[in-house]
C-alpha positions as CSV (number, residue, x, y, z in Angstrom):
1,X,157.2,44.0,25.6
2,X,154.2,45.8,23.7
3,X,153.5,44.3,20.0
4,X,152.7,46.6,17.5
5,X,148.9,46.6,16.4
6,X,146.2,48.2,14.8
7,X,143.9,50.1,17.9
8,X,140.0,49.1,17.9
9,X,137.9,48.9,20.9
10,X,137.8,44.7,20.3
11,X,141.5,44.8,21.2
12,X,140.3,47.1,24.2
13,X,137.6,44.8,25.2
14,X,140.1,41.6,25.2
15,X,142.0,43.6,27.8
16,X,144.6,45.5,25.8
17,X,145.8,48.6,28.1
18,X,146.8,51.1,25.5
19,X,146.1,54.1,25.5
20,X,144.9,54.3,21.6
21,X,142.7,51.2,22.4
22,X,141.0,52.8,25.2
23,X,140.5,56.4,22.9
24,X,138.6,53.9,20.4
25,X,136.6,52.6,22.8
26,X,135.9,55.9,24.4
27,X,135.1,56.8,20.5
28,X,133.1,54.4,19.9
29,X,131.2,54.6,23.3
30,X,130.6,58.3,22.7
31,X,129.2,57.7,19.3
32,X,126.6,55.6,20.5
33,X,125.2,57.4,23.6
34,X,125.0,60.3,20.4
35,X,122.7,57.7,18.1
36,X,121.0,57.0,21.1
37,X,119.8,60.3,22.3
38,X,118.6,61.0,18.6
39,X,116.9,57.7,18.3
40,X,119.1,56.1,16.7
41,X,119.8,52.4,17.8
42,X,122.5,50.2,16.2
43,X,120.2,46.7,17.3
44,X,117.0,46.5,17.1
45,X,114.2,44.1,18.2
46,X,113.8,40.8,15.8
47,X,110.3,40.4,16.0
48,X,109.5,42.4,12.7
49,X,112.2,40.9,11.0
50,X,111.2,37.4,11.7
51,X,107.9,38.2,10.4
52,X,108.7,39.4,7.8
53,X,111.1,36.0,7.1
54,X,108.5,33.8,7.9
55,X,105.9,35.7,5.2
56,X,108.4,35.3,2.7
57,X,109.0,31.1,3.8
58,X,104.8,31.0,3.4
59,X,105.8,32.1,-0.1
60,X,107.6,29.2,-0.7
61,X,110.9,31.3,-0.6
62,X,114.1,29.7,0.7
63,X,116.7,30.7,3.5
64,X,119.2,30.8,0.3
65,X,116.9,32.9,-1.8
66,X,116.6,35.1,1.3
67,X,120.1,35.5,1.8
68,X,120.7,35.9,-2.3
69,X,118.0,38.6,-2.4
70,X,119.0,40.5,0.8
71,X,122.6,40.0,1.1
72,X,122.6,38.7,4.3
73,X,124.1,35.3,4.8
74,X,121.5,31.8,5.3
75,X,123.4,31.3,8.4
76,X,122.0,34.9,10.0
77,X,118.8,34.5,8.4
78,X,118.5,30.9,10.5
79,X,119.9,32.5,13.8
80,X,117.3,35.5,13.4
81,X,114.2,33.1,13.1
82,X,115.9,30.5,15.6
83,X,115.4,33.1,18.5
84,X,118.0,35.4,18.3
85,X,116.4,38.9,20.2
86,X,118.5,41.6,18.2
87,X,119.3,42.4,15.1
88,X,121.8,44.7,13.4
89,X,119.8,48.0,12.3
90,X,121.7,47.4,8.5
91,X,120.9,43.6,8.1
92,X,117.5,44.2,9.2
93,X,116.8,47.0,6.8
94,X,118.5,44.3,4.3
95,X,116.0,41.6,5.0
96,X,113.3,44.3,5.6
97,X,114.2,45.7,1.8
98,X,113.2,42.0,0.2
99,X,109.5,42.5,-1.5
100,X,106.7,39.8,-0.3
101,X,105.9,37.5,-2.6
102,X,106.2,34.7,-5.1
103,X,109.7,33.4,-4.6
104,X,112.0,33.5,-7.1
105,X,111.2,31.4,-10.3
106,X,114.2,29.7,-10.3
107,X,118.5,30.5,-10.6
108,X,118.8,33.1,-13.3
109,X,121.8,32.1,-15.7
110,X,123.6,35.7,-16.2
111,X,127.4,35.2,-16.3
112,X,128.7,37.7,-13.3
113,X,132.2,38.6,-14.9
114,X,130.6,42.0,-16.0
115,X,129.8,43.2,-12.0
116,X,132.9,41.2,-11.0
117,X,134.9,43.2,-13.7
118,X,133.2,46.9,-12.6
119,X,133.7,46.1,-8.9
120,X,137.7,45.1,-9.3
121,X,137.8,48.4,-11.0
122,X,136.3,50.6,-8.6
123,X,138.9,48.9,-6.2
124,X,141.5,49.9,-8.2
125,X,140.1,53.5,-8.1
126,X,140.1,53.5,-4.1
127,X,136.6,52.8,-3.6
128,X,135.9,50.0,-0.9
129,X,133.2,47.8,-0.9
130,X,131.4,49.8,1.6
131,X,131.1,52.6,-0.4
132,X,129.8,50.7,-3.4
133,X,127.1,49.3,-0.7
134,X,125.9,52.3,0.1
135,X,124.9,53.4,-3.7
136,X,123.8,49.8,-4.6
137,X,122.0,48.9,-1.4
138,X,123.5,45.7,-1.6
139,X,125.5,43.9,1.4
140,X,129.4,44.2,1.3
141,X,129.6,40.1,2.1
142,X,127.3,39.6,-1.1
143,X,130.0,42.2,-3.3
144,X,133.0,40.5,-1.8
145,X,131.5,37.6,-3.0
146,X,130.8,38.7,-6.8
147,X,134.1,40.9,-6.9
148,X,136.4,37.7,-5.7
149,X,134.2,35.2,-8.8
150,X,132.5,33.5,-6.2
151,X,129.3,33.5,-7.0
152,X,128.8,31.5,-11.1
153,X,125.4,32.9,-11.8
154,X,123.9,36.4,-10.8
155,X,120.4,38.3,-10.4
156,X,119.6,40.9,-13.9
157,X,118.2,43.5,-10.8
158,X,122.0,42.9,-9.1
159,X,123.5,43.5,-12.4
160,X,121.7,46.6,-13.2
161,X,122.5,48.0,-9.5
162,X,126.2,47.5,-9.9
163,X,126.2,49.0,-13.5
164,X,124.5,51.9,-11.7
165,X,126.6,52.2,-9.1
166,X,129.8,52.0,-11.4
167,X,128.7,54.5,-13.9
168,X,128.6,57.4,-11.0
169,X,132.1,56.3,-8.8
170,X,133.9,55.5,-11.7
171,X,134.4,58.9,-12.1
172,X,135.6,60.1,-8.8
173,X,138.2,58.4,-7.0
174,X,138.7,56.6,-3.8
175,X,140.7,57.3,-1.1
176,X,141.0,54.4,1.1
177,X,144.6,53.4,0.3
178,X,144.1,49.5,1.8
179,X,142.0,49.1,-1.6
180,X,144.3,50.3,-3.5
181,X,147.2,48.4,-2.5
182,X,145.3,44.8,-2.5
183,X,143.3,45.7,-6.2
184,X,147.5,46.3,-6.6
185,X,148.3,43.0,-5.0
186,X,145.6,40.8,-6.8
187,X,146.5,42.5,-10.0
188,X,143.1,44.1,-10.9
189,X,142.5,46.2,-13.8
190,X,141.1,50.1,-14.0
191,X,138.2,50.8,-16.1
192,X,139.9,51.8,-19.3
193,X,141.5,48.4,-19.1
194,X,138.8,46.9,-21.2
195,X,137.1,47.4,-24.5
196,X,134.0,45.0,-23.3
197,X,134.0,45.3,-19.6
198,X,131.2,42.6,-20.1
199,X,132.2,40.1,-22.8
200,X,133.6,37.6,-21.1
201,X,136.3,36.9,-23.9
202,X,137.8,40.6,-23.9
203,X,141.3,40.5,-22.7
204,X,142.5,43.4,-20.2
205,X,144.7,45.8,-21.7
206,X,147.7,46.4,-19.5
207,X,149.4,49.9,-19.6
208,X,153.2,50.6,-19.9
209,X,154.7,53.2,-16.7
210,X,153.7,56.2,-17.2
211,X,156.1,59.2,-18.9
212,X,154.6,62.1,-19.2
213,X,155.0,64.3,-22.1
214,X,156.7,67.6,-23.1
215,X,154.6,70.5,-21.8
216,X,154.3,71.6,-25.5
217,X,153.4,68.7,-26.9
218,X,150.5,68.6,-29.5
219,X,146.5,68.2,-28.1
220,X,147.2,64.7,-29.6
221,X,149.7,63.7,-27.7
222,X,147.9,65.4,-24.5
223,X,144.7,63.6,-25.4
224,X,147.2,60.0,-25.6
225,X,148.2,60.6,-22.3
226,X,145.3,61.7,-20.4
227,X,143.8,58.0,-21.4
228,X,147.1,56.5,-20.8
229,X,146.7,57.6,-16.7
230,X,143.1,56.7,-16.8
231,X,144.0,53.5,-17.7
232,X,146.1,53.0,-14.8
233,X,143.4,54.1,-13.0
234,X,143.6,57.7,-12.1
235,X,140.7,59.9,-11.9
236,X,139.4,63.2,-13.8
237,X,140.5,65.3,-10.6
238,X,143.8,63.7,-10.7
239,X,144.7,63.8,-14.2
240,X,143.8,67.8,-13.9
241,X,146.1,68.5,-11.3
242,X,149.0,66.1,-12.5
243,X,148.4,67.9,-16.2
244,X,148.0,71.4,-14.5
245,X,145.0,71.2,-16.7
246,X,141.1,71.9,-17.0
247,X,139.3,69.1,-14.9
248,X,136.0,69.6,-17.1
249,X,138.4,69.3,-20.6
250,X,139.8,66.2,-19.0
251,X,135.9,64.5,-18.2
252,X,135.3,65.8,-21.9
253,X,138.4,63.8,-23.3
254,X,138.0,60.7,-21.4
255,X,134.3,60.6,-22.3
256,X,135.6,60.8,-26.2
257,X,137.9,57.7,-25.4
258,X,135.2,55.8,-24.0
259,X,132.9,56.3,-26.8
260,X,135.3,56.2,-29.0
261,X,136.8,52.3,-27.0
262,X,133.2,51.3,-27.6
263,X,132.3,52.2,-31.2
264,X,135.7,49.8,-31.6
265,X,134.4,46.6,-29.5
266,X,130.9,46.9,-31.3
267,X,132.5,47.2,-34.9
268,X,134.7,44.2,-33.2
269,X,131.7,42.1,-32.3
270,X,129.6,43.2,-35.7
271,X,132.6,41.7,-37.2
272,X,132.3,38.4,-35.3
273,X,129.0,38.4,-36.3
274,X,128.8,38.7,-39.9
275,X,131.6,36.1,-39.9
276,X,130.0,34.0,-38.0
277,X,126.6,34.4,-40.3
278,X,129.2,33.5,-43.5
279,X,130.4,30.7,-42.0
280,X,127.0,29.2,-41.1
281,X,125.5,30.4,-44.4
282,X,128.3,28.0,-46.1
283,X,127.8,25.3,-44.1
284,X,124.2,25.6,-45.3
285,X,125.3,25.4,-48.7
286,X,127.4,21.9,-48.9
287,X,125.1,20.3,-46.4
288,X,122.0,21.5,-49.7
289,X,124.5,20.5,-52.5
């Protein structure tokens, strides 16, 4: 009796004798002779990398500032520099990306819930973690890390990288359905979710099902529910097609709730503010009286 799987040449390797194993494995097989013929070589010696980890350990960096910097985990950094030959071409461009010299001055104290917050969202838009490596240039074990609140404390560069990153895909969406279903699972929430995607006090606004409205409803109304679907997470492209609509009058509206979401958590903190300033200003007073 033949249990149902998922086919991947590791399944083919461990013996399996299906078909749709062996076509991955064939797959796979084929697209490496092709890298190899142009060049192209998915290990590659460790010598340079090892270098290059000892110049940053005469620098008085650490295995864990390594890893932190790179995204590669301590535990491959010590296998590399304990003898290992080879190295996976995309961790050693990692390790190779790290800057020689002085080592980091100490933990930077930036609370993460910002990059954790933007990289839920893009989950709930489709995007997987490898596709947010790609524009950040940072490891999908280091993301995982950050988008699961792993990680208590997190680097201003990393920050800035993310916010990047998150600024051009939340736009666009995903289509890798697996991401979808588990930001579903885990309960995640879509960009438009927050006011503050940064302030670690914002609460997530949750959005009723959708119903759409009448097709002759007012620009208002149209406007209302355009955000409402971006708030569950749909993109500009879908919103057009769903609306039968202009995709570019869509980008225009969204960007006008945005701005308009953020002009309302500022006038929200300014308010916080100049109560707080009252408050202490008081205080002043009867502790002078």
């Amino acid at each position: 009796m033949t249990t149902a799987h998922i086919p991947s040449r590791y399944c083919f390797l461990q013996g399996c004798d299906s078909k749709d194993c062996a076509l991955e494995n064939y797959r796979y097989m084929g697209a490496l002779r092709l890298d190899h013929n142009r060049g192209l070589y998915r290990l590659r010696p460790a010598e340079p990398v090892v270098e290059h980890i000892q110049r940053l350990l005469a620098n008085d960096w650490t295995l864990r500032q390594i890893a932190e910097a790179s995204g590669v985990p301590a535990s491959t950094c010590r296998t590399i520099i304990n003898g290992q030959p080879k190295v996976q071409a995309e961790r050693a461009r990692l390790i190779l990306n790290v800057p020689i010299g002085p080592a980091p001055a100490g933990p930077v104290s930036i609370d993460p819930v910002g990059s954790m917050r933007r990289l839920r969202a893009l989950a709930c838009l489709g995007h997987t973690l490898d596709a947010v490596s790609g524009h950040t240039g940072l490891g999908r074990h280091r993301l995982g890390r950050i988008a699961a609140g792993r990680i208590k404390t997190i680097d201003p560069h990393v920050v800035r990288l993310i916010a990047d990153a998150y600024r051009q895909l939340s736009q666009t969406r995903g289509d890798c359905a697996i991401t979808l279903r588990r930001a579903a699972e885990r309960e995640w929430h879509g960009p438009l979710a927050w006011d503050d995607i940064d302030d670690p006090n914002c609460q997530p606004e949750r959005a009723a099902p959708y119903q759409p409205v009448a097709e002759n409803g007012r620009d208002s109304m149209r406007m209302a529910e355009i955000e409402h679907l971006y708030l569950l997470g749909e993109s500009p492209e879908s919103i057009a097609k769903q609306l039968d609509g202009n995709e570019k009058y869509v980008r225009d509206l969204i960007g006008a709730v945005v701005r308009r979401r953020a002009a309302r958590a500022e006038q929200e903190r300014a308010a916080a503010r100049a109560q707080h300033a009252a408050e202490a200003h008081s205080e002043q007073l009867l502790a002078t009286a």
